[in-house]
Each structure stands twice: as C-alpha cells, then as structure tokens.
N, C-alpha and C positions, 0 to 999 in steps of 0.2 A: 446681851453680850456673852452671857455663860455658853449658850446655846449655839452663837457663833465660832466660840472659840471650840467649841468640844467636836462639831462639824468640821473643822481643820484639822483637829489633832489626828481622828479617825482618819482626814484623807491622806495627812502624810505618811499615818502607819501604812495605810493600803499599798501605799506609793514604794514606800522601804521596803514591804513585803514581797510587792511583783519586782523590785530590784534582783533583791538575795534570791530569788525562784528563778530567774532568769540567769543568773549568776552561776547558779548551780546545775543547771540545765545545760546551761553553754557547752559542757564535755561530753553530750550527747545528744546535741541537736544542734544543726546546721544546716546552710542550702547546699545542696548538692548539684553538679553544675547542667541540673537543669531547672532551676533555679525554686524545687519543691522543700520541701523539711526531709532529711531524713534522719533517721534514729538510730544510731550504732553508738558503740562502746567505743572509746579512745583507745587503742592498743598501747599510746604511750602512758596509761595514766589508767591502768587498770588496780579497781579497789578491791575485786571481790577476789578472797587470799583462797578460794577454791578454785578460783578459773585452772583449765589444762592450759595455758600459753600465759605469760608473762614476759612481756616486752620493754626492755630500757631503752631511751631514745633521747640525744643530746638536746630535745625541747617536748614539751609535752603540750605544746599547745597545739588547736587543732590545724591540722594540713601545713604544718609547718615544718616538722621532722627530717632530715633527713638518711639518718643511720638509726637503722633500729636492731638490739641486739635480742633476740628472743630466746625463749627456754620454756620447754615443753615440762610437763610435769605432769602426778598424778592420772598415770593410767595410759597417758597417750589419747588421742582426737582422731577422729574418724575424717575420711576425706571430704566427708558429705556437710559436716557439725556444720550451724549457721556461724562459728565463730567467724572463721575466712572471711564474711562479709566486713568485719568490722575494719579491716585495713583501708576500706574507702575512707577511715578519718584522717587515713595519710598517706595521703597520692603520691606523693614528692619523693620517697622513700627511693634513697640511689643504692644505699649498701643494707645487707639483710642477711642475717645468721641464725638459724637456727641450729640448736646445743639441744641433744636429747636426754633427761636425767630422770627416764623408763624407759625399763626395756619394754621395746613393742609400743616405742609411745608414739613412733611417726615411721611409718612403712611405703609412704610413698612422696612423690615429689608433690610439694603442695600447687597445683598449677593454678588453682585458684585464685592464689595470693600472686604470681605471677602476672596472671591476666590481669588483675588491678591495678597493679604498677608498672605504670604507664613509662616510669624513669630509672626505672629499678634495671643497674648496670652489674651490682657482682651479688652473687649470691653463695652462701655458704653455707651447709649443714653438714654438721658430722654427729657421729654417735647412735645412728637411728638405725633401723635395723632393713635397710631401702634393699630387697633381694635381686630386684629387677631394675631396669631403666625402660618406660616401654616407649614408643615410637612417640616423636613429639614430647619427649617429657616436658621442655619450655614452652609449648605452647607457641613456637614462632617467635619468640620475640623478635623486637627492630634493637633493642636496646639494650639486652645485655650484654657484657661483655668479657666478664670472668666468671664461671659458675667452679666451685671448688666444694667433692665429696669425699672428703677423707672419713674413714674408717668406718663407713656406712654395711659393711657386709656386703654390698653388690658383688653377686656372682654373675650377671648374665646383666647384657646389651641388647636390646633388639634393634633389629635395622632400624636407622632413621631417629634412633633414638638423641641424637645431636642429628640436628637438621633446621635449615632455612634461619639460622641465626647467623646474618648479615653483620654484625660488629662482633661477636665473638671472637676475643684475642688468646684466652687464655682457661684450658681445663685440666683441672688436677683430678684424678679417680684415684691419689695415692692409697695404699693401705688398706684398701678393698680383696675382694676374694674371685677376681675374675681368670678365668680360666684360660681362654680364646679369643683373638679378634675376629670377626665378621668379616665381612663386605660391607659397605652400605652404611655400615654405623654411624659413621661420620661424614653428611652428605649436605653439602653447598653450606661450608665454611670457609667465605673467601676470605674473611682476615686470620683466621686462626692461625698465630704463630706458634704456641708452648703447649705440648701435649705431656701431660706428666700422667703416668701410669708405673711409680715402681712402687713396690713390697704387694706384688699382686704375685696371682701362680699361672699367671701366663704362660702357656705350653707350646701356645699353635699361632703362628701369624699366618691368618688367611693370603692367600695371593691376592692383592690388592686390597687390602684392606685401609691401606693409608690413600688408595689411588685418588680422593674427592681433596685431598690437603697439599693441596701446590703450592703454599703460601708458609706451611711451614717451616720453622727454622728450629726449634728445637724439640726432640724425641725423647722423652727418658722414660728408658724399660729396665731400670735398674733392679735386681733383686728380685725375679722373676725364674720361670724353670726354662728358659729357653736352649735348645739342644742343637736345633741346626738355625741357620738363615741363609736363605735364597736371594737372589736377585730379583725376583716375583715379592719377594715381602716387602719391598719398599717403592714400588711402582707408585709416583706421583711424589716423589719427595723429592723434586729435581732442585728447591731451592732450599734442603735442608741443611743447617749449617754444623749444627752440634748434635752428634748419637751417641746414647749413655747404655751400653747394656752391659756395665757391671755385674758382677754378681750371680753370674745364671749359669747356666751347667754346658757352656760351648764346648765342643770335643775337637773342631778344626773349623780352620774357613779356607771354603772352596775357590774353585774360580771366578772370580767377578763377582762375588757375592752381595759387593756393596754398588756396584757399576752403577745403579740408576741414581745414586747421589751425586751428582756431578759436581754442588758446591760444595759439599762438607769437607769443613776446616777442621773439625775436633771429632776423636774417634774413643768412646775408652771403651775397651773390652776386658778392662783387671777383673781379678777375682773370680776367673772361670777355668774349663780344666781342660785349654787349647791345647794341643802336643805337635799340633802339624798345621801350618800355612801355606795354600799351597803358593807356587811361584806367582801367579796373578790373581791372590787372592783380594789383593788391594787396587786390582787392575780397575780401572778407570777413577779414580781419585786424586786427580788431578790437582786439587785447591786444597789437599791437605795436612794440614801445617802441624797439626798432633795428633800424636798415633801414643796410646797407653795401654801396652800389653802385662805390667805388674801382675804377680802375683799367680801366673799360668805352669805348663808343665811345658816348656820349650826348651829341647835341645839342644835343636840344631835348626839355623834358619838358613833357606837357599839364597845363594847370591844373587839372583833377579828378582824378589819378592819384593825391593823397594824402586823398583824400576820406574812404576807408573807415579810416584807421588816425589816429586822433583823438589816438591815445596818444602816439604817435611824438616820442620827444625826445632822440634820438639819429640823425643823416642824414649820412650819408660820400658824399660826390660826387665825391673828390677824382682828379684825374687821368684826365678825363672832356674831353668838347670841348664844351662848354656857353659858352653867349656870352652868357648872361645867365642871373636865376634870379629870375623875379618872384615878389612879394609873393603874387598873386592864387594860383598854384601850389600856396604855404606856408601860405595864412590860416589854414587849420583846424587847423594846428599850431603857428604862432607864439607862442601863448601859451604851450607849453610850451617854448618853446626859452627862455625868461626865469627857467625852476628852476634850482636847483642843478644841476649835473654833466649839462647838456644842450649841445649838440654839434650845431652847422652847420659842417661843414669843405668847402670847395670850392678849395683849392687844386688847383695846376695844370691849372684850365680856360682856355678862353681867353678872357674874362670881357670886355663891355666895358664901357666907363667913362662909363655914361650915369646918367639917372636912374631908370632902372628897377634901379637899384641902391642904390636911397637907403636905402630900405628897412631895407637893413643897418646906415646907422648911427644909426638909431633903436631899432635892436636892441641894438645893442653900448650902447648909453645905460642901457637897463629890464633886462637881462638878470644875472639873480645868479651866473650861470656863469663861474668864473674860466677853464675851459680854451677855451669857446665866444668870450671877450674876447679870449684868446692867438691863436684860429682869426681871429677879424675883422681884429685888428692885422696880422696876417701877408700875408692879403691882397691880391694884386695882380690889376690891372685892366689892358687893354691898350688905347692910346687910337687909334680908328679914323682912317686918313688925314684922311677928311672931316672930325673933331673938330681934328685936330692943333692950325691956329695957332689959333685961339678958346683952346684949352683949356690951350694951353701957354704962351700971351699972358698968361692968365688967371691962371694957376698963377704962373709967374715973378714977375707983378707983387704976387699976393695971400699965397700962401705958398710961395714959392722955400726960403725956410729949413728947411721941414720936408720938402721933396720927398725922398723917395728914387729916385734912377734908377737904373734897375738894367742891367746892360751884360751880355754874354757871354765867355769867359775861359775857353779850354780845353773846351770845350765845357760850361760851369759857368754858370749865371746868379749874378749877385753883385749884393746891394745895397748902397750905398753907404754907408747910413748905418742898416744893420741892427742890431737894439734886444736886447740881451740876454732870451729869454722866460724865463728861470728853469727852473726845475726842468722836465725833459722826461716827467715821470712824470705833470705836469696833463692833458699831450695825449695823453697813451698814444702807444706805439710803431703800435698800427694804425690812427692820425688824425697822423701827422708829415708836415711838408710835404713836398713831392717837386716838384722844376724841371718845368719841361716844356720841350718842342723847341717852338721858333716862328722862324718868319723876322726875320731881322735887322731887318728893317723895323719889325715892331711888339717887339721886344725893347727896340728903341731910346725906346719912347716906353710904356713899363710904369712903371705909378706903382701907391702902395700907396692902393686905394681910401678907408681912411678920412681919407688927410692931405688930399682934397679936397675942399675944403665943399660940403655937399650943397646949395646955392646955385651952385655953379660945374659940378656933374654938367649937361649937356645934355639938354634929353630929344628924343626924337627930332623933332617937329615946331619944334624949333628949330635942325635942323642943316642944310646946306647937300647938299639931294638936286635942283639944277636934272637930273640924267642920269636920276634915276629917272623926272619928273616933266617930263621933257620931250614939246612935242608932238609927235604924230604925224609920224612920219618921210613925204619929200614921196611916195617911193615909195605908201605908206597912204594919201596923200589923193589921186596920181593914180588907182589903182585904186577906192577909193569913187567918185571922180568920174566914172568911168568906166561908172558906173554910173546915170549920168543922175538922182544925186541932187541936190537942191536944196541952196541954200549952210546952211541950218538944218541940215542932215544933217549935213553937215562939221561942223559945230560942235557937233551930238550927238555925233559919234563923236570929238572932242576933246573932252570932258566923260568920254564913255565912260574916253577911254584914259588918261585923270589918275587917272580913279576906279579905276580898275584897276591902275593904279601905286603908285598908294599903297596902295592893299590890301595891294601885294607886301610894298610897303617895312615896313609896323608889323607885318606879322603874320609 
C-alpha cells in the first residue's frame, strides 16, 4: 500500500508541474493561424525592464487587446530588431501609439508593425525624430484610417508617401518642420476628409499638390510662412469646405485666388500681413458664408470685392486699419447680416465718425442677430481734427449723457461708461474686442459710434476742407503765367485744381 500511495503522490506532482509550466508558457506560446506554435513575447505583458518598447494594453491576454499604448526607451530600436515580430501576439490591435522618450530612438515609420495589423485603424507617434516620410510609408493599408505625426521633425515628403490608403479619413503632420508641398504626395485618398499641417514652415504650395484629394473638406495650413496663393494651389479641392491659413506671412490676394474652391463655406486668413484684395479676389466663392480677415493691414477695401460671395453672413475685420467701411462695399450682403447669428465685427480699426457710417445704425435697428447688436454697441469711431468742435459742440449740447469717452491708462483704452455685454459666448472668443494703438490725439476724441445720432454724423461735403480745396498756390499760377496764357487759363487751371482736390479728398 505504501508503494501504491507514493506512485500517486509522484503522479500528481508531475501533473501540477506540467500545469504551472504550461501556465506560464501560455504568454509565449500559441497557435498561430496556421495552426503551428509560435514563440513571441506578449507586447502587452512585457517583464524584461530592459526591453526598447514597452506597451500598455486595456487586456494582456494574448490576441485579445485592442489599444495598445507603447513607449520606446533606452537607445531607440533598429527597423530591422526581431522585436516587431512579437505584435503577432496581438493581431486585433485597432488603435497604436507610439511616444519616443530618446532621442534617436525611432527614425522611421515602423511598417512592420503595420503589415501585422491586420485591424489597426489609427496610429499615432510623436516625439521621434522621423526626418523623412518615404513612399508607401503605410505599406497599403485597407484599414487605416487616421494616422497622426505630431512633432516628429519631418522635413520632407516623398511622392506617394500617403498613398492607396482606401479608408483614410484623417492626417495630422501638425508641428513638424516641413518646408514644401509636392505633387503626388498624397495619391488615391478617396475618403480623406481632414488634412491638418499647421506649425510647419511651409513656404511653397506646389501647383496641384492637393490635385488627388477631391473628397476633402477641411485644409488647415495655420501658422506656416506662406506668402502668396494661386488658384493652381488648390486644384482638386472642389469639395473643400473649411481653409485655415492663419498665421502666415500673406501680403495680398490676387484675382480668383481661391476660384477652384467652389464649396467653401469658411475662410480665415487672420493673423497675416494682407494690405490689398483685389476686387475679385474672392471671385468664385460662391457658398461662402465666413470670411475672417482679423488681425491684417487693410485700409481700404473696393466696393466689388464682396460681389462673388452673396452668402456671406459672417465678416471679421477686426484689428485691421480701415477708416471707414461703406454701405456700397457690403450691399450684396447686407441682407444677410439681419439673420440670426450673422456677424459684422470691426473693432479695432480706426473708423471715422462720419456719415458713411450711418449705415450701421440702420443695421443694428433691422437686424435679428443678438451677437452682431453686441459688435455695433461696442463700436468706436475716432473723431477727425477737422470734425472735432462741430461734432463735439454737437454731442455735448445734444447727447453729453450717453457719450462714452474713452481715455488711455497703462497703456489700456478704457471707457467710461462701458455697458455690461452679457454672456461672452454670444461673440465667440474669435469676434472679442481687442484695443488698438492710436495717438493720443484721436484717443482723446473716440466716441461709441451708435450713441451719435445719425443726424449729428458729418458727411464729408459738410466738413471744413478750405487746405484741401485751396487755390492754386502763387508759385502754380506764376509758372502757368509764364506761359503766356490768357487770364481764362488761370481760371481753368483753378477749376482744374479744385476738381482735382476734391477727387482726392472723397475718394
């Protein structure tokens, strides 16, 4: 009996033994789906605290995983290292991030790891020091569909480098160091709708470089060095809806510049150093509905430049140098500025306070727009020497009580008798007012255009211009004379030079 029981006890250790060995095995060894052993490391449930890659993953059992967030360390991994095999323990793998924490620790797209995941839709790596994109970087996929490399140092694209990715919706290259767009770059991206490329030093938009992306709808080139744009720069953007080029170093836009966009609804070009539009600069822009020019060097804008975009009921001017903003300008949009949630903001021009500003408070009268009513109240207007006593005679004696003057303080404009607007979510954070710099001189005599009846606005053939409309200086009539003209002459060429002065003065 001893002998029997001791033959048992042995077989159930044996039994317990190849349990726990099997047990522990399991995290590196499985069938692979042709139906052999194979031997890889779990990515989710990696022990050795030397590996370069360390991967978190919301389950660590194996081929179960679906998001895996990884982190390179320790020197950086070669393209070649057998570690990339070991992802075949998790095929399933739909979202994947790679976070670089060495320098030089991953310099190129891992395509390896790509080809293995078979379900792998977004992929993410920032921090890595990736200089290049070379053609096929994804390898084809059928199945990705957001890839996003922010702050990778990419300077250069090669052709084709996004190519034959059939679900690809969405590519961010934000905050990279790329210079130029290509041709070709981006080729048979039928779904790609969201191209995001700003805090790059994009210089040069090839001619057709967008030409493969007919399915886009939004472009953002914010924060870029961009100086001119053509009507060739955006070949194949026929269904683009929203263009972001913020921030870049524009000097003017030409004619038809944007023409080949024929949907786009949203336009912002703030933050660059525009000074001239030309008259059909917006010509073919048909569908759109906001135009954000903040923050530019514009004057003076021509009366047909809003001709082509009929829709337009959204227009940001704000912080521009603009000394007036006539009716004749706006007609063919005015009517929409009276909808709900339409939007004329020109704060911080340097506006002045005539009658070719009336305009606005017949606007603010018909208009259903609570935040466009907030923009017209807010309003200041700055009053030209030549108006001063007239208008300030005018003011004092007619509506002293509601004037606002507004004085400078710290280098701060402040008004006096500034009106609570309520909630700052009517005006949105990109239509909020902003001060401007002006000489103490006309600081001192800014008043908020609507508190002046549009009966007290001047208009210009009622203001006091004896300098502009002065005659001919004597120097100009001894030289005519000199010329053995008759006294009619003299007196043409003082008709002449009235007529020519006033020209200057209204236009």
């Amino acid at each position: 009996m001893d002998l029997k029981y001791l033959i048992l006890m042995i077989a159930f250790a044996t039994v317990e033994i190849n349990v726990t060995e099997s047990r522990q095995n399991d995290k590196r060894r499985w069938k692979n789906d042709k139906g052999t052993y194979s031997h890889y490391i779990n990515i989710c449930d990696i022990q050795d605290r030397v590996s370069k890659v360390h991967c978190y993953c919301e389950s660590i059992k194996i081929k179960t995983a679906t998001k895996a967030d990884c982190w390179v360390f320790n020197g950086g991994i070669a393209e070649d290292d057998p570690f990339w095999s070991n992802f075949y323990s998790q095929p399933k793998i739909e979202r994947l991030a790679f976070n670089v924490r060495a320098d030089g620790g991953l310099t190129y797209i891992p395509s390896k790891v790509i080809v293995r995941l078979d379900r792998l839709q977004h992929l993410n790596i920032q921090y890595a020091n990736i200089f290049s994109l070379p053609s096929f970087a994804f390898t084809n996929s059928t199945t990705l569909r957001e890839i996003s490399l922010p702050k990778n140092k990419i300077a250069k694209l090669e052709k084709m480098a996004f190519a034959h990715l059939i679900m690809l919706s969405n590519v961010s290259l934000v905050e990279n160091q790329i210079s130029e767009l290509k041709r070709d770059v981006f080729y048979v991206l039928p779904n790609l709708q969201k191209l995001h490329l700003s805090k790059n030093t994009i210089s040069v938009l090839h001619d057709g470089c967008f030409k493969h992306l007919s399915n886009l709808i939004k472009l953002d080139l914010d924060s870029n060095l961009l100086t001119v744009v053509i009507r060739e720069n955006f070949q194949g953007l026929s269904n683009l809806i929203n263009l972001d080029m913020r921030n870049n170093k524009l000097t003017m836009i030409g004619d038809l510049a944007f023409a080949e966009l024929w949907s786009l609804q949203e336009l912002y070009l703030d933050g660059n150093e525009i000074e001239f539009i030309s008259e059909r600069g917006f010509g073919g822009l048909t569908q759109l509905r906001k135009l954000s020019l903040a923050d530019n060097k514009l004057g003076t804008l021509d009366d047909g430049v809003f001709t082509d975009i009929q829709k337009l009921s959204v227009l940001d001017l704000r912080n521009n140098m603009l000394e007036t903003l006539r009716q004749e300008t706006v007609d063919n949009i005015v009517e929409n500025m009276k909808l709900n949630y339409a939007l004329i903001s020109l704060d911080g021009n340097k506006l002045t306070c005539d009658c070719r500003l009336s305009w606005l408070h017949r606007l603010r009268n018909e208009t259903k727009s609570k935040r466009l009513k907030i923009s017209l109240d807010r309003l200041n207007c700055v009053m030209d020497n030549k108006l001063k006593t007239n208008l300030v005679d005018i003011q004092v004696e007619k509506v002293s009580p509601k004037i606002s003057i507004s004085y400078k303080k710290d280098d701060k404009i402040y008004d006096d008798n500034e009106e609570d607007l309520g909630d700052d979510n009517m005006y949105e954070d990109t239509m909020q007012d902003q001060d401007i710099d002006s000489d103490k001189t006309k600081i001192e005599y800014r008043r908020k255009l609507l508190e002046i009846p549009t009966e007290m606005l001047p208009c210009p053939k009622k203001l006091s211009y004896e300098e502009e409309l002065s005659p001919p200086t004597q120097d100009e009539v001894r030289y005519f004379g000199s010329s053995d003209k008759s006294k009619g002459s003299i007196v043409l060429l003082i008709l002449v030079t009235v007529h020519v002065r006033l020209l200057r003065y209204f236009c």
